[in-house]
C-alpha positions as CSV (number, residue, x, y, z in Angstrom):
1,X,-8.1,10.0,-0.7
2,X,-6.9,9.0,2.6
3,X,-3.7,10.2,4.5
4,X,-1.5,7.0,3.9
5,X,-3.1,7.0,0.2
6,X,-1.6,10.8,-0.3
7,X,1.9,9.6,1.3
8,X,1.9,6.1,-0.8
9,X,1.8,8.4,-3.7
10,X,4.2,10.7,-2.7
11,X,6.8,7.9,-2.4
12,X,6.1,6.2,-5.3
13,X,6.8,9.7,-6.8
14,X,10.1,10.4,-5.2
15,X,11.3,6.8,-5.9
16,X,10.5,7.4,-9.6
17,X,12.2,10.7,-9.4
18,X,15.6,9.2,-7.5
19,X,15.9,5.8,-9.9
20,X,16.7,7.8,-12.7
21,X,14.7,5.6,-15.4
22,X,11.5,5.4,-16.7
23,X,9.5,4.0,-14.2
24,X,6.0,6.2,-14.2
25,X,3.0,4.3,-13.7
26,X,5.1,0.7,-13.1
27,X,6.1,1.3,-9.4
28,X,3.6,-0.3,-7.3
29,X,3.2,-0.4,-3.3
30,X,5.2,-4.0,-3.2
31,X,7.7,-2.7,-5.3
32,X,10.9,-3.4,-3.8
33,X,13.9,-0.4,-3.8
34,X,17.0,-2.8,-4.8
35,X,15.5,-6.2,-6.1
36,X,12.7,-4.9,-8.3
37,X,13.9,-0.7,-8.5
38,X,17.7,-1.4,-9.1
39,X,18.4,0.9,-6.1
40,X,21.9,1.2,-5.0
41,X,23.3,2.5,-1.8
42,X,23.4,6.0,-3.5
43,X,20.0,6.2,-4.6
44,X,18.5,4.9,-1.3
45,X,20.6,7.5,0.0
46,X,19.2,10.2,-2.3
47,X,15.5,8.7,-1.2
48,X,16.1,8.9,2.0
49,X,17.2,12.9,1.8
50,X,14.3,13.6,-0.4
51,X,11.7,11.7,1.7
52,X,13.3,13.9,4.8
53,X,12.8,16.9,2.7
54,X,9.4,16.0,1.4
55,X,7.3,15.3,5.1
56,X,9.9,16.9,7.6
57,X,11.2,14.3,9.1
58,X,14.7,12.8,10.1
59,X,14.7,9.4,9.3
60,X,18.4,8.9,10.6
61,X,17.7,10.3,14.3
62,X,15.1,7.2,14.6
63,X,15.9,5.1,17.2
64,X,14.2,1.5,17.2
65,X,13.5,2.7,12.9
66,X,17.3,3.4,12.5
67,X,18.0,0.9,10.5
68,X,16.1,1.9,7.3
69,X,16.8,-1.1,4.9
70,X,14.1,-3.1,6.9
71,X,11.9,-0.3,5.0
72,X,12.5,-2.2,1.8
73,X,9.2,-1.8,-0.1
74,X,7.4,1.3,-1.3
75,X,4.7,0.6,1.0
76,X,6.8,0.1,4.0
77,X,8.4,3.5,3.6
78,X,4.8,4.8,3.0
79,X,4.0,3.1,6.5
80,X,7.2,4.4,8.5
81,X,6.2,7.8,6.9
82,X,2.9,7.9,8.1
83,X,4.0,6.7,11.7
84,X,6.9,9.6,12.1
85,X,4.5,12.3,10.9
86,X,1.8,11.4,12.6
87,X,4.2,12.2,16.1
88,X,5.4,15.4,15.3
């Protein structure tokens, strides 16, 4: 399995863990947060603090990434993910 494989499924994890509902097995990559996952503001909030917690990274100190609703799909946060650990 390769590294963005592992992080793609430790995403889809965490956003199955954070929606509160019944989601194992039916997230996919293209899955988006609000439209397709019901996110609110709260649970992208909770995602973003577990993802932090999860690979070690500070989302909120990124500068050009700041803005982390442009990271709207499950892939896209596997992406970002892969980007910011891959500079530590």
């Amino acid at each position: 399995m390769s590294d963005y494989a592992r992080t793609l499924e430790k995403v889809i994890h965490i956003a199955e863990k954070v929606s509160g509902k019944r989601l194992k097995g039916r997230i996919l990559p293209n899955a988006e947060l609000v439209d397709e996952l019901g996110f609110d503001s709260i649970r992208i909030l909770r995602m973003v603090i577990e993802l932090e917690r999860e690979f070690g990274v500070n989302i909120a100190d990124l500068d050009s990434e700041a803005d982390f609703s442009a990271y709207d799909t499950v892939a896209k946060i596997a992406a970002l993910l892969e980007q910011l650990t891959q500079r530590q």
